[in-house]
C-alpha positions as CSV (number, residue, x, y, z in Angstrom):
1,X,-50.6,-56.8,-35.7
2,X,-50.0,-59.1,-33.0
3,X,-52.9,-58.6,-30.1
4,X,-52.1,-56.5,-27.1
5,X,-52.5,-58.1,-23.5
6,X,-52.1,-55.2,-20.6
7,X,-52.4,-56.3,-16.8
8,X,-53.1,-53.2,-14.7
9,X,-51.7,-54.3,-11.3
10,X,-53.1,-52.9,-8.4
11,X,-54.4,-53.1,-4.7
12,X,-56.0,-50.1,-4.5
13,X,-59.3,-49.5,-5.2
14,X,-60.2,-45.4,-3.1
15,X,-58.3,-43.9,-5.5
16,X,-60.0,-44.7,-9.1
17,X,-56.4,-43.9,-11.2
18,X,-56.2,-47.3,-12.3
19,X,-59.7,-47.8,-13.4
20,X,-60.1,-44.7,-15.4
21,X,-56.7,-45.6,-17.6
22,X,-58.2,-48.9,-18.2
23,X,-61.3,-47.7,-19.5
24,X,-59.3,-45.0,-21.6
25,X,-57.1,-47.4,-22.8
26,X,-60.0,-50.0,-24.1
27,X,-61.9,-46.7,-25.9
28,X,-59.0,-46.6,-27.6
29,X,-57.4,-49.9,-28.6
30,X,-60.8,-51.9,-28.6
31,X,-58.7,-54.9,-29.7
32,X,-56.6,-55.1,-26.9
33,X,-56.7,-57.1,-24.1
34,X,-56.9,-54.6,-20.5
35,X,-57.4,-56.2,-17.5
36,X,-57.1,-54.9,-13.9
37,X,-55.9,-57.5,-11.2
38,X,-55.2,-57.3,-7.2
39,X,-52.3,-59.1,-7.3
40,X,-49.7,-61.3,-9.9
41,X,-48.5,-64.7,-9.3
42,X,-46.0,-67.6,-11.3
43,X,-49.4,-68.9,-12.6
44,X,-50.8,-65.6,-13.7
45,X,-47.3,-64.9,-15.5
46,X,-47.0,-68.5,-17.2
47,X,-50.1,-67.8,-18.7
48,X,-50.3,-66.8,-22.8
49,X,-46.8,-67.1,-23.3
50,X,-45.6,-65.9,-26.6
51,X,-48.2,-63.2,-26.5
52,X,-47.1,-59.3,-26.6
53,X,-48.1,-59.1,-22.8
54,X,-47.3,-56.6,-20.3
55,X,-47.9,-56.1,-16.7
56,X,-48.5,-52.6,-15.5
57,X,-47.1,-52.4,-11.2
58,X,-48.8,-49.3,-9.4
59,X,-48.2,-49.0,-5.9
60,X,-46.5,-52.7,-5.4
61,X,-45.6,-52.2,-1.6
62,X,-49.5,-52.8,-0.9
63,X,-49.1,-56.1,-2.7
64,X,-46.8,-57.8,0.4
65,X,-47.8,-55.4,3.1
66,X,-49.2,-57.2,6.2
67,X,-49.6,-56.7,10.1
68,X,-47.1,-59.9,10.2
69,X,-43.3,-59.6,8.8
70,X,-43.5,-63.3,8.2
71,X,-46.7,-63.4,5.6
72,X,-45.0,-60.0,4.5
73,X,-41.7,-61.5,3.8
74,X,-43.8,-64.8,2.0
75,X,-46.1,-62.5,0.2
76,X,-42.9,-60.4,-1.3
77,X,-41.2,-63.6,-2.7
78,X,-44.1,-64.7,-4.0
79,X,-44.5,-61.2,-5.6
80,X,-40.4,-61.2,-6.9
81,X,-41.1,-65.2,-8.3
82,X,-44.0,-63.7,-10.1
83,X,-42.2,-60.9,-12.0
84,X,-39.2,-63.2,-12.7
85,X,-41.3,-66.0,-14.1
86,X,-43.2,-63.3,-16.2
87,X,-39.7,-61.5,-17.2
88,X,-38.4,-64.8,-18.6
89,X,-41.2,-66.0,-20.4
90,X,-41.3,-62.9,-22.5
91,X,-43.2,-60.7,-20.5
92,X,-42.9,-56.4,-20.2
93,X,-42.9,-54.9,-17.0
94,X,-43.8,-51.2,-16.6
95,X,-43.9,-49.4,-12.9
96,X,-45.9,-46.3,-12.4
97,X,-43.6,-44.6,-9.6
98,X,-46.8,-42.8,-7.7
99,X,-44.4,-42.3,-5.0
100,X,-40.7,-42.4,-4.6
101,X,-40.7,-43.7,-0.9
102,X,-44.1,-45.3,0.9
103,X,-46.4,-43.3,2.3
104,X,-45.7,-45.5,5.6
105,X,-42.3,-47.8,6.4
106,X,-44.0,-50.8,7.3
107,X,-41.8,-53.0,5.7
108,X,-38.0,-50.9,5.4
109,X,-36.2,-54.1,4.4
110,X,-39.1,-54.9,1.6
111,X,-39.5,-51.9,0.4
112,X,-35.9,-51.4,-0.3
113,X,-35.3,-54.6,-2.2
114,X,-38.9,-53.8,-4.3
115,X,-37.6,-50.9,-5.2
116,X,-34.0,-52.1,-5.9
117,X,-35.5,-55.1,-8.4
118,X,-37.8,-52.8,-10.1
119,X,-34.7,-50.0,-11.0
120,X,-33.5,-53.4,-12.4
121,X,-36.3,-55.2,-14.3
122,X,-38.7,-52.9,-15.5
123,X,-38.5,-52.2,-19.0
124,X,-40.1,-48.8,-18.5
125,X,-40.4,-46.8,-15.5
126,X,-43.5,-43.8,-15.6
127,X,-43.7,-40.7,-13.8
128,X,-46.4,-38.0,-14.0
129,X,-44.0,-35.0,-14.1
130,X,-40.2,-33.9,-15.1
131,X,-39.7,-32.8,-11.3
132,X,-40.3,-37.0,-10.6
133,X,-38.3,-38.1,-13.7
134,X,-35.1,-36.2,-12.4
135,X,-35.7,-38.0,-8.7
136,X,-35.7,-41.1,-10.5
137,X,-32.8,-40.4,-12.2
138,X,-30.7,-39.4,-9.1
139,X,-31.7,-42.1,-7.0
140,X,-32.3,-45.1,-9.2
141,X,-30.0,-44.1,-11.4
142,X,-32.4,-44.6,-14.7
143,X,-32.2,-42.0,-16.9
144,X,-35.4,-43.3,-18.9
145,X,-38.1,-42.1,-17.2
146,X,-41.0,-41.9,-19.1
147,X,-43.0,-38.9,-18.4
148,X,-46.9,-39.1,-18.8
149,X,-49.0,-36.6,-16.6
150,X,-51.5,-37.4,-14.3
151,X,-55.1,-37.9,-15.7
152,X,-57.8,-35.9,-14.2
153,X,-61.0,-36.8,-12.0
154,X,-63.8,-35.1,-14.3
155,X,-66.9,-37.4,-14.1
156,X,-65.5,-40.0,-11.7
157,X,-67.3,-38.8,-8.7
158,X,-70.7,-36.8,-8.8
159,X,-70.6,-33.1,-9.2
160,X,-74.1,-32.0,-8.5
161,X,-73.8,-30.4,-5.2
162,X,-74.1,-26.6,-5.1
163,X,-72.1,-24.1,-2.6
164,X,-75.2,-23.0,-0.3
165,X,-76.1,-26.6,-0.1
166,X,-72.8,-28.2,0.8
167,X,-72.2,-25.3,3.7
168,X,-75.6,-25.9,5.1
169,X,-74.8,-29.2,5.6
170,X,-71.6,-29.0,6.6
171,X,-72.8,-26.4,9.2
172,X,-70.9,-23.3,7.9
173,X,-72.1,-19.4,7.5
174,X,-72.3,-19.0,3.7
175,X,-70.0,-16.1,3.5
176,X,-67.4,-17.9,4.7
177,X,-63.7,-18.3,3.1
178,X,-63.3,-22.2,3.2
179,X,-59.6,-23.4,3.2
180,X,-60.4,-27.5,2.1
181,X,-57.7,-30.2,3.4
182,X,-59.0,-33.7,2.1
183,X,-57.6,-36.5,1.9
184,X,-56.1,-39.3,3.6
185,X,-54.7,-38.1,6.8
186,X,-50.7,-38.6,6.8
187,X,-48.2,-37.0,8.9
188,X,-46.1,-36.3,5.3
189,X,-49.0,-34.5,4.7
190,X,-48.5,-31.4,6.9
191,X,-51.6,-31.1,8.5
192,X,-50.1,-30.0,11.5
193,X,-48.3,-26.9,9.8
194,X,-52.1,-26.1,8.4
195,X,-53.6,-26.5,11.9
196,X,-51.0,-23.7,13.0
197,X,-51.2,-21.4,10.2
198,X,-54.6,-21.5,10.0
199,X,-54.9,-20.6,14.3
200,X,-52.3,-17.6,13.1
201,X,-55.0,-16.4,10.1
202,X,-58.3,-17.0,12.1
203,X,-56.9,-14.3,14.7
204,X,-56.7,-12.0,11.7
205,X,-59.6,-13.0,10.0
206,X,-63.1,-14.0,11.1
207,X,-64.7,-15.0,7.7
208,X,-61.9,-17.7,7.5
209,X,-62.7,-21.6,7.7
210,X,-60.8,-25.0,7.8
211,X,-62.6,-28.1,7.0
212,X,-60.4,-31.2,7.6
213,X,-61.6,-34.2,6.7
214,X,-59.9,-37.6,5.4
215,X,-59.2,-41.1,6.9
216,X,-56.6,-41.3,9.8
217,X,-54.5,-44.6,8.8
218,X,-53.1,-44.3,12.0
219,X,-56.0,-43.7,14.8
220,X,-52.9,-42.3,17.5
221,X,-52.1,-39.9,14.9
222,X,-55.9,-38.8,14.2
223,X,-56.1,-38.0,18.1
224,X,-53.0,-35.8,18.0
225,X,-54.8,-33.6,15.2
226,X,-58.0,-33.5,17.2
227,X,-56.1,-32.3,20.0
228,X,-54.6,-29.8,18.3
229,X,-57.8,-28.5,17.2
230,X,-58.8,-28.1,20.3
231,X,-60.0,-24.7,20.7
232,X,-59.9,-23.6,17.2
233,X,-63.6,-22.4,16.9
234,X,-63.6,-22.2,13.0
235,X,-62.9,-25.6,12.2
236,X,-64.7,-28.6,11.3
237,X,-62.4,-31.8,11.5
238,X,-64.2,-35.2,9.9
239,X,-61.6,-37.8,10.8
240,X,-63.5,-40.3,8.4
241,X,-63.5,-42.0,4.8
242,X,-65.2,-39.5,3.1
243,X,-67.6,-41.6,0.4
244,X,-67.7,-40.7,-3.2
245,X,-70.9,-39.4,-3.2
246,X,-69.9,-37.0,-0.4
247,X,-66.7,-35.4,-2.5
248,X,-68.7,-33.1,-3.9
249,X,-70.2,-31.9,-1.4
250,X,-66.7,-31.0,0.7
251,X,-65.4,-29.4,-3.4
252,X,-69.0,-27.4,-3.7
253,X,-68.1,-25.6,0.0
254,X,-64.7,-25.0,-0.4
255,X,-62.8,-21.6,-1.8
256,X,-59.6,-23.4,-1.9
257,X,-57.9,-26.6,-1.2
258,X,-54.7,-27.0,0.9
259,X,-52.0,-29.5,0.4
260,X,-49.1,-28.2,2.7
261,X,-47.1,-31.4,1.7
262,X,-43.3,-32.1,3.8
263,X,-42.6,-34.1,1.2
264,X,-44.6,-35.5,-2.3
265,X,-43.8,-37.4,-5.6
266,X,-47.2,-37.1,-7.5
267,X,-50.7,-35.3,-6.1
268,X,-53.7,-37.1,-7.0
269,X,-55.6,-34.9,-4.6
270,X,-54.4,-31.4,-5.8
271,X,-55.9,-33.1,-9.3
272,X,-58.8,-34.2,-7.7
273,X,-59.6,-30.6,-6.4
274,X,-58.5,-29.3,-9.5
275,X,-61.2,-31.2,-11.2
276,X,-63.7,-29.8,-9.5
277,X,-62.5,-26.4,-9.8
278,X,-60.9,-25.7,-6.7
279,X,-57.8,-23.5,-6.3
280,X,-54.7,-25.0,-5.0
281,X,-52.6,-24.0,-2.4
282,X,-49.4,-25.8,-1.8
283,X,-45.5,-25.7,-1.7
284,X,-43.4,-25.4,-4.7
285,X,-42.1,-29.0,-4.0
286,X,-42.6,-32.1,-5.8
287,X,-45.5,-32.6,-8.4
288,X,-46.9,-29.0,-7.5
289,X,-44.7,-26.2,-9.7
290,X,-45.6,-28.2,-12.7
291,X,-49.2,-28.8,-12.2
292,X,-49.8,-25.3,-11.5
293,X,-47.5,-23.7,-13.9
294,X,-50.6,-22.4,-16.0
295,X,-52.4,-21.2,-12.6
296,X,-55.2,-22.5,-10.6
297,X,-53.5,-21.9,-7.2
298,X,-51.0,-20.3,-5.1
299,X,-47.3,-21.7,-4.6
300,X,-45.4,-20.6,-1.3
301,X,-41.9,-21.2,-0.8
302,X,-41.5,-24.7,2.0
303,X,-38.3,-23.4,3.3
304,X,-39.7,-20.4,4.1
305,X,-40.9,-20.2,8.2
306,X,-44.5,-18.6,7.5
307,X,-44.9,-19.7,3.7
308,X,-48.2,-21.0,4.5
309,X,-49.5,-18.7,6.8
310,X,-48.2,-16.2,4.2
311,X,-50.1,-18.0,1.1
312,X,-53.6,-18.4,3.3
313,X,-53.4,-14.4,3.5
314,X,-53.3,-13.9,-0.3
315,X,-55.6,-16.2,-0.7
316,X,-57.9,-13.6,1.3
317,X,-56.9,-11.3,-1.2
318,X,-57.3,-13.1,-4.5
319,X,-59.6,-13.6,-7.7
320,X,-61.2,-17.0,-6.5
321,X,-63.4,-16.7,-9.8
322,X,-60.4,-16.2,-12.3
323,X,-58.7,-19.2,-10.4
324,X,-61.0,-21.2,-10.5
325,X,-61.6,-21.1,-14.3
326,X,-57.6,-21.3,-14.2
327,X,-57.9,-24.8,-12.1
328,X,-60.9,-25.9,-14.4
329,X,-58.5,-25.6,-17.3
330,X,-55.8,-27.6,-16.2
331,X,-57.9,-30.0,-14.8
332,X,-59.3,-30.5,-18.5
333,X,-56.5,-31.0,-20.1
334,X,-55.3,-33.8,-18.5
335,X,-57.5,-35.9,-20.4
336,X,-57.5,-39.7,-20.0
337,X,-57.5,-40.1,-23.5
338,X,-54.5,-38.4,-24.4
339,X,-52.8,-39.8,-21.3
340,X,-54.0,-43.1,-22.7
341,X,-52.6,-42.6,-25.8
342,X,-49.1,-41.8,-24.8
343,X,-49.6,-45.0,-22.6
344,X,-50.2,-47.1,-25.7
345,X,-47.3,-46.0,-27.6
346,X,-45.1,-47.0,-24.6
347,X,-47.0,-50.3,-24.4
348,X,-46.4,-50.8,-28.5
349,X,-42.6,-50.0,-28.1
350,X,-42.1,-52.3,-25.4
351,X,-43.3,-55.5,-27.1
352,X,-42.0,-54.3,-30.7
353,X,-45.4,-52.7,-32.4
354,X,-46.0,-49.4,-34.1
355,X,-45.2,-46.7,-31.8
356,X,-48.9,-45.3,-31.7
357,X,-52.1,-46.2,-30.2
358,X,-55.2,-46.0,-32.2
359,X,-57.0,-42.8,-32.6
């Protein structure tokens, strides 16, 4: 059997997704070639032709984005030269669709042409979820979808931190109901709506908490929240990169973590919270129905004006314990290896192999 080369492509490095399939993917095809890479060029994709090689795209607007539309536009044909060189010398193109639409416009023309070649050249297209596979379908059109879940964050950041300890130094009472929003801080996101249920609920209910705390990638939008926190005397609002070694500590103080999400294609926070136990609150949009259809959190309709508000109070109400070991559960079984596994057989079908990875 012909060696396996597999290029993981991708520019982002907060968010360890990428490096935790490469590692599952060398434990379990030692002979293949897995390599992760920032970026792809005509030279990267001329080299070992006649190899069974793939490139793996995650995220690819990050790979042109810049301040200036000119080194944008540059950095984008370089990027389209790239796959076309690869295409025609042999080369497999997969796309892991982590999101249907950028987080942020910067580049609208780009964008829409990125995602206009890859609906056209990429032999397989990968979603987490069959909510994402039929989006894929209606917009781009491809009814091939692969669908491989979402592997979880067990063991990829520490979990040492216990609840007393992570309230005392986050400063709050230890009998306190904790709702957890972390995460980057993006106006998709719904923070606002949080910040507004949450004023409704603390009125109602003094044990109740909200910790917000993520990076603001736009500062103007990080001042709005802070001014609309104003006031709010049970909140503590960390507009800030939260380090790895600090997750835990946010997870370990939290009774449940909110995701009030406008819009969403896949949740890699709801899995992060998930993997460390947390109960999930969020709208039955997007990734959410079928990451929670075996429990571990509490589903609220979007459409409906005080959904959230209305999921926050049951949350008062319900069996954080039995949740929890509900949210531990599906956190564990999406397993890297399995996820890996399914990964490999794609990889093998693509370039003409046995359908299976090795056990």
């Amino acid at each position: 059997m012909a060696r396996l080369e597999v290029t993981l492509v991708s520019r982002v490095r907060l968010n360890p997704y990428v490096r935790l399939l490469a590692q599952a993917l060398r434990r379990l095809e030692p002979g293949a070639a897995i390599s992760e890479v920032r970026d792809v060029s005509v030279g990267r994709a001329l080299v070992g032709l006649g190899r069974q090689r793939i490139w793996h795209l995650h995220w690819p607007e990050l790979l042109y984005r810049s301040p200036r539309g000119t080194v944008a536009a540059l950095r984008w044909a370089r990027f389209a030269l790239a796959l076309a060189c690869f295409r025609a010398t042999g080369g497999r193109l997969v796309h892991t669709v982590h999101n249907l639409d950028p987080h942020e416009w910067h580049h609208p023309r780009l964008d829409r042409w990125t995602e206009r070649l890859l609906r056209r050249w990429a032999d397989a297209l990968h979603v987490h979820d069959h909510q994402a596979q039929a989006e894929v379908a209606r917009r781009w059109r491809r009814e091939d979808a692969v669908v491989i879940p979402h592997g979880n964050y067990i063991g990829a950041y520490p979990q040492g931190c216990d609840r007393r300890e992570a309230r005392a130094r986050l400063g709050l009472p230890p009998e306190a109901l904790v709702f957890l929003c972390l995460g980057g801080l993006r106006p998709y996101k719904g923070v606002e709506e949080l910040v507004a249920a949450f004023r409704a609920l603390e009125a109602q209910e003094p044990r109740a908490w909200l910790l917000v705390a993520g990076h603001a990638h736009d500062p103007a939008y990080a001042r709005r929240l802070a001014a609309d926190l104003q006031g709010a005397e049970r909140v503590r609002f960390v507009p800030a990169h939260i380090p790895d070694d600090e997750v835990q500590v946010y997870m370990a103080a939290a009774d449940f973590a909110v995701f009030p999400y406008r819009r969403a294609t896949t949740s890699g926070a709801a899995v992060l919270a998930l993997s460390f136990g947390v109960p999930v609150i969020a709208p039955a949009l997007g990734p959410f129905p079928e990451l929670l259809a075996q429990g571990g959190g509490i589903l609220y309709p979007p459409e409906r004006r005080e959904g959230l508000l209305e999921a926050l109070q049951g949350a008062l109400h319900a069996d954080r314990e039995r949740m929890a070991q509900e949210a531990w559960a599906v956190a564990r079984a999406l397993d890297w290896d399995a996820v890996a596994r399914e990964f490999l057989a794609l990889y093998r079908r693509l370039v003409g192999g046995p359908g299976e990875g090795a056990a």
